[in-house]
C-alpha positions in Angstrom: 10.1 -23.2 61.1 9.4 -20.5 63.8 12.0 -18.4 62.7 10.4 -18.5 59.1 7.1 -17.8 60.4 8.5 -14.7 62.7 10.4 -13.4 59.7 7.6 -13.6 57.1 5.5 -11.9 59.9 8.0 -9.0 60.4 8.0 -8.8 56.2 4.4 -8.6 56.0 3.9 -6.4 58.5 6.1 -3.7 57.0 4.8 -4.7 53.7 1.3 -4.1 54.7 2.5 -0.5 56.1 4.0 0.9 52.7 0.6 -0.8 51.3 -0.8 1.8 53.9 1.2 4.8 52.7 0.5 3.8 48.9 -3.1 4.0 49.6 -3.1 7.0 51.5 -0.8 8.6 48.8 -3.5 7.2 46.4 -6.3 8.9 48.6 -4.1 12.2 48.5 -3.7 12.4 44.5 -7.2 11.9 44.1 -8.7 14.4 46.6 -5.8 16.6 45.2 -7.0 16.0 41.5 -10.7 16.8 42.4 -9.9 20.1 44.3 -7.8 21.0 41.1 -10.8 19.9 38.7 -13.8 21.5 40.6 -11.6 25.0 42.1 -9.0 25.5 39.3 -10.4 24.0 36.6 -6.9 21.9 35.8 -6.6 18.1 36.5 -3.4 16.2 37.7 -1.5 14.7 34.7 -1.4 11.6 35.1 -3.4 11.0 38.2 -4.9 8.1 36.5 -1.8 6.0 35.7 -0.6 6.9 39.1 -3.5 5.6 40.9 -3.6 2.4 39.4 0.2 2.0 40.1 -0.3 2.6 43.4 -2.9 0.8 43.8 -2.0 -1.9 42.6 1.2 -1.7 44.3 -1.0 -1.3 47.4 -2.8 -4.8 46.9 0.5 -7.2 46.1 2.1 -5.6 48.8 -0.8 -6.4 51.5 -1.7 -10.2 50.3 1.2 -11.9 52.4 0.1 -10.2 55.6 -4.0 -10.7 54.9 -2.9 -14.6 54.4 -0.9 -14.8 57.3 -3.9 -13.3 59.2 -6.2 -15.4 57.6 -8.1 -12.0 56.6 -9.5 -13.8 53.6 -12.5 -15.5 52.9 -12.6 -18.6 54.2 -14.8 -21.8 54.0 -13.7 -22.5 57.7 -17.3 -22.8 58.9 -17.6 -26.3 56.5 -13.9 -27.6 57.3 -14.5 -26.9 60.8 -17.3 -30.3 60.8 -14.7 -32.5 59.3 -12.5 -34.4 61.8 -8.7 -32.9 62.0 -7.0 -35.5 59.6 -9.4 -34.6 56.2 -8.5 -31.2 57.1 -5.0 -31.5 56.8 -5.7 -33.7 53.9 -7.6 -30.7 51.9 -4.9 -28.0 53.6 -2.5 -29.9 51.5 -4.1 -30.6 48.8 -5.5 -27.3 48.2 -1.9 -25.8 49.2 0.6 -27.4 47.2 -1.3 -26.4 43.9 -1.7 -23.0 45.4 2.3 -22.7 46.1 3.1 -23.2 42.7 0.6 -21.8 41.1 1.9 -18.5 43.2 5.6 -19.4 42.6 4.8 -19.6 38.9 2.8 -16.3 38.8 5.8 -14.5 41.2 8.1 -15.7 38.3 6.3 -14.8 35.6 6.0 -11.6 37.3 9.5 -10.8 37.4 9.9 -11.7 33.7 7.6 -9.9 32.6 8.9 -6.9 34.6 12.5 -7.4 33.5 11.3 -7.1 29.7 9.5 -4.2 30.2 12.4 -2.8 31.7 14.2 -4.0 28.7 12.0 -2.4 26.3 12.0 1.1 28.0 8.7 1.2 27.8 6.7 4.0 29.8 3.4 4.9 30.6 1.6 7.4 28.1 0.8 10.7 30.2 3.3 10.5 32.7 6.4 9.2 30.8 7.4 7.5 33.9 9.0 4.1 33.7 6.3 1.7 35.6 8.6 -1.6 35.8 9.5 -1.4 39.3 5.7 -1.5 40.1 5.6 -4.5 38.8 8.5 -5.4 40.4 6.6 -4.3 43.6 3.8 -6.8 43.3 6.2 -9.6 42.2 8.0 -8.9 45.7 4.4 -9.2 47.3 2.9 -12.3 45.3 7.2 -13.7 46.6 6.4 -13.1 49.9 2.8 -14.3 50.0 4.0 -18.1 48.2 5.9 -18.0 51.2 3.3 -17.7 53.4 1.8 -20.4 51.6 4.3 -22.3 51.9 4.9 -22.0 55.1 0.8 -23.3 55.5 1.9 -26.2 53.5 4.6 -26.7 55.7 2.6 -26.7 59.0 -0.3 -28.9 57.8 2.5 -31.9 56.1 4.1 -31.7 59.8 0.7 -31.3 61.5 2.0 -28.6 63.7 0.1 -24.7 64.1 3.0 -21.9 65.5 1.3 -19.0 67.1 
């Protein structure tokens, strides 16, 4: 299980940093786009479309490391007052629904990129061919039910790897 836990660490980790680029990237276009709109009067093409792309791109790639971190909000401060027992308890009841509630939406994910890619369809302005963005947060919503998973994992054998 540690070697699980130090890989989906390493995966996260470099997720979060192209999460980091997309943003900044993101950032970049829309700075770029105002300076075009205010000084030459001309707007990006697309800049729009490509924002939320990347954005959303940005967000499924950085949910496995924010989980792994426990970055999220939390309702630690109650769970803390309950005795160690009746919190693995809720950890496992709240994460095995979680898991495949996540599995399910990764699926779904890919299926519903796979027809898109199928269809050829391509955003308006652009043209450009937004599948493997969905792709992108598929691979992110994978990689965080593993995380999960791996939670699951810890509280059914009552162990916490640091």
């Amino acid at each position: 299980m540690r070697t699980f836990q130090t890989i989906l660490i390493r995966i996260s980790r470099s997720f979060d940093y192209l999460a980091g680029i997309m943003l900044a990237f993101t950032a970049l276009l829309v700075v770029a786009n105002i300076i075009g709109r205010t000084f030459l009067g001309s707007s990006i093409q697309g800049s729009f479309e490509l924002v939320g792309l990347f954005t959303a791109a940005a967000v499924g790639l950085a949910l496995a490391r924010c989980a792994l971190e426990n970055s999220h909000i939390a309702v630690e401060f109650i769970m803390d007052r309950f005795s160690l027992p009746l919190r693995r308890a809720a950890d496992i009841i709240v994460g095995l629904p979680s898991c495949l509630f996540l599995g399910f939406t990764t699926y779904n994910l890919f299926v519903y990129g796979g027809r898109i890619a199928a269809s050829g369809e391509v955003l308006p302005t652009t043209r450009l061919a937004y599948y493997p963005f969905i792709y992108i947060v598929a691979l992110g919503f994978f990689v965080l039910t593993l995380v999960v998973l791996l939670d699951l994992l810890k509280s059914v054998k009552g162990v916490e790897l640091k």
